[in-house]
Phi, psi and omega in degrees: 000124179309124171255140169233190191182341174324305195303285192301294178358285194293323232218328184327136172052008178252301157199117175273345147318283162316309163353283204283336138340302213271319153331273179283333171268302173282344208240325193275329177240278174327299162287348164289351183264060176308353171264349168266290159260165145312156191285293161346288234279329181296331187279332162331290182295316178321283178318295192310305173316319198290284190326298191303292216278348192084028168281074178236111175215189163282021182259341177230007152278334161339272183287020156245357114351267195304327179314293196288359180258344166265031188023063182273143179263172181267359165267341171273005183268312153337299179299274168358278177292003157253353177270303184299309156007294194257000179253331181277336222145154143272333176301294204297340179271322144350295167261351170257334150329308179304327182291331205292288168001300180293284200330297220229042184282324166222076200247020200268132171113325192289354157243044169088346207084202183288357182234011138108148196304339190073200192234068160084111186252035190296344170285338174257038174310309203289346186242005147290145119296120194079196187234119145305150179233125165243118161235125194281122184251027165198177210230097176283008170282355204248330203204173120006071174311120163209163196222161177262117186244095179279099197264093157336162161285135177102341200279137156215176171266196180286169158288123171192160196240147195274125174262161181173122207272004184178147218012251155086210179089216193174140197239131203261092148284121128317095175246340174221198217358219201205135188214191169234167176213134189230127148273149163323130164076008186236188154289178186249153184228146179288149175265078190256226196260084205096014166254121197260125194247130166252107185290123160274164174294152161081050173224101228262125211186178149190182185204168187163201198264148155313117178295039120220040189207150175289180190189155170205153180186146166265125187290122155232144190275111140313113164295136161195185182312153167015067206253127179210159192230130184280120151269139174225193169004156148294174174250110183286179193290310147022285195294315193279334178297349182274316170296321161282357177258344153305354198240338188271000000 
């Protein structure tokens, strides 16, 4: 159940019907009915309603708040006020891009990039800090396996290594935010959008996200003989924490 609490903040002994109205009915029943619509598909229609009218107050930076917290992305978002566009206004839409802008200034990376957030990276959850995204972009019974791989901020994997009697490794495409990649025994060098990491086999390593910023990069598996991959260690917090106040 959606909880508000705004009506009564504001309104107590001035008009508390509305309060309840605005409490209980619309926010308390009405945005709860999550078996008619999703919480996405209202906040959507909300934003949308707001725009035709030109309602950009602080009442629809709110409700692009909760867009993004109902999990409207910042591309769809994007999309959303340019389809509306032609339909609200060019002004009104305007003004609702300068509130999107503010929301979602540190949000790059955070739908995956250009091949899209994926699903849940539970299956390798255990050799993670934080939470991964996998969308896998070839059929490796068919071809080369690579996948698009999406790091929360703060997030990384263990230290581990590609084994392999003969090629193998692995090759890292940068496409959004921004993260690191560390070999044993080296500095860790930062990561942005078109920067390409080449891995060899046997080179002891991990990678991930900037503790504030989402990160992606396409995973591609080199082929090569008796090809396998070691988890070792976590990266401790220590460590990564140091790495990132190093660069401020």
């Amino acid at each position: 159940m959606v909880k508000q609490t705004a009506g009564r903040d504001a309104l107590t002994g001035f008009a508390d019907e509305f309060a309840h109205l605005n409490d209980d009915i619309l926010f308390g029943e009405v945005w709860s009915r999550e078996d008619k619509l999703s919480l996405k598909m209202r906040s959507i229609l909300t934003v949308t309603v707001l725009v035709s009218k030109g309602l950009i107050d602080s009442s629809f930076q709110y409700h692009m708040q909760t867009a993004k917290k109902n999990g409207v992305t910042k591309a769809e978002m994007g999309e959303i006020l340019t389809h509306v566009a032609f339909y609200a206004g060019w002004p009104n839409a305007w003004a609702a891009f300068r509130v999107a802008l503010e929301v979602y200034k540190d949000d790059d990376g955070k739908d995956g990039g250009m091949f899209g957030l994926g699903e849940p990276n539970d299956a390798y959850a255990q050799y993670f800090i934080g939470k991964s995204y996998l969308k896998p972009l070839t059929d490796p019974k068919e071809t080369i396996f690579m996948a698009n791989v999406t790091f929360e901020p703060g997030c990384r994997n263990n230290w581990h290594i590609h084994h392999a009697d003969k090629g193998g490794g692995q090759i890292l495409l940068c496409t959004s935010g921004r993260g690191w990649y560390q070999e044993e025994g080296k500095e860790a060098i930062e990561l942005h959008p078109g920067d390409v990491i080449t891995i060899p086999r046997e080179v002891k390593h991990w990678h991930g996200a900037a503790a504030d910023s989402w990160f992606s990069h396409i995973a591609i598996e080199v082929p090569g003989e008796n090809t396998g991959n070691e988890w070792c260690e976590p990266v401790t917090d220590a460590d990564y924490s140091r790495l990132n106040k190093s660069k401020y």
